[in-house]
C-alpha positions as CSV (number, residue, x, y, z in Angstrom):
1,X,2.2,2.5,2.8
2,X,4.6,-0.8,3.3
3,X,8.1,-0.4,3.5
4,X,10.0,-3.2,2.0
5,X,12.8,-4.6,0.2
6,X,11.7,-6.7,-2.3
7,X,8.0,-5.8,-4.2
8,X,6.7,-9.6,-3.8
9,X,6.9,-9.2,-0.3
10,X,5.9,-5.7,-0.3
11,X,3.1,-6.8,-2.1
12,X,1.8,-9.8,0.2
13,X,1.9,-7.3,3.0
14,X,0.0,-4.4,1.7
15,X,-2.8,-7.1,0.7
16,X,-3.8,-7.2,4.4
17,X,-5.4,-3.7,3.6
18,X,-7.5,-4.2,0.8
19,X,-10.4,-3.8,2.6
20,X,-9.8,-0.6,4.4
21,X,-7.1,1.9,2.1
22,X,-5.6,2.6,-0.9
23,X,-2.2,1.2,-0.8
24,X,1.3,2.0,-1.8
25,X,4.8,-0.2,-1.3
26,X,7.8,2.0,-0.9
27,X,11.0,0.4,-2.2
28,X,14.7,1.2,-2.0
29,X,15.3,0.7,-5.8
30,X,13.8,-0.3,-8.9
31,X,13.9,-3.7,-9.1
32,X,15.6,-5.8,-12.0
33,X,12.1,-7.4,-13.0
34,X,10.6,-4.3,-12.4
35,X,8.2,-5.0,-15.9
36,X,6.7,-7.9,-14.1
37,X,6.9,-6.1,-10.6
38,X,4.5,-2.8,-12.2
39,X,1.9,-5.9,-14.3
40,X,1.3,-7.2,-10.8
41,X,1.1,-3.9,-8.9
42,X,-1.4,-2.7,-11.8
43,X,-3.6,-5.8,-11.5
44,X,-3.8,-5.5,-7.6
45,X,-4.6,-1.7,-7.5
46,X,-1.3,-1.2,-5.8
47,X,1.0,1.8,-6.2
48,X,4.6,1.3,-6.3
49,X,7.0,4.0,-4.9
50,X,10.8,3.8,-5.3
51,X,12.7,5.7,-2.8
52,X,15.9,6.2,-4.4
53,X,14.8,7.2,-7.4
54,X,11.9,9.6,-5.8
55,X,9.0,8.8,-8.2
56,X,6.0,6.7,-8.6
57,X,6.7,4.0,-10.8
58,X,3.0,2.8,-10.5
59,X,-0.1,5.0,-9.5
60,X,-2.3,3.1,-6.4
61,X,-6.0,2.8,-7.4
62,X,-8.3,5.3,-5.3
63,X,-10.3,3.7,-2.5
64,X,-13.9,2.9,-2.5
65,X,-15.3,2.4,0.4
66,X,-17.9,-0.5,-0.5
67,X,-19.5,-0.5,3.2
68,X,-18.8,0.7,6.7
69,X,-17.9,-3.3,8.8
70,X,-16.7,-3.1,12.0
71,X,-13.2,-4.2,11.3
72,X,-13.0,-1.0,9.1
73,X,-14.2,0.9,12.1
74,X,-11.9,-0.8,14.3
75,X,-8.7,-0.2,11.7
76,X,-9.7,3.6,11.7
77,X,-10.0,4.0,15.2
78,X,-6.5,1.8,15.6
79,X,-4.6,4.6,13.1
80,X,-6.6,7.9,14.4
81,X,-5.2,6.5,18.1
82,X,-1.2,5.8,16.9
83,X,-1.7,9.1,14.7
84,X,-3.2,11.6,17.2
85,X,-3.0,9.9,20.4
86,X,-4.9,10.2,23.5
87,X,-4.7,13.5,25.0
């Protein structure tokens, strides 16, 4: 999930993680374009959450894992270690 204030920008940044998630930008408000905003969200796969209004204006597409690639390893071993921590 991307925080961000605008979707366009949200939406270049949660790009980066095609590859390795299903991915969601969180927004403060429904945007004025927001009809062109959920198109583009729906043709990238990417779910669209706005915070103040507390609902999913557009569901994320599921993650398929085409193949395991060691960036994918290395992204999941980055997360597990900021989630969990070393101990």
């Amino acid at each position: 999930m991307v925080v961000a204030h605008d979707w366009r920008s949200g939406l270049e940044s949660v790009g980066k993680f095609a590859s390795f998630c299903s991915r969601v930008v969180l927004l403060p408000k429904l945007p004025m374009d927001a009809e062109e905003m959920g198109l583009e969200a729906n043709f990238y796969g990417v779910g669209v959450v706005v915070r103040d209004e507390g609902r999913v204006v557009v569901a994320p597409e599921p993650f398929v894992r085409q193949c395991h690639k060691p960036a994918a390893w290395w992204f999941s071993e980055e997360i597990y270690d900021r989630v969990v921590g070393h101990h």
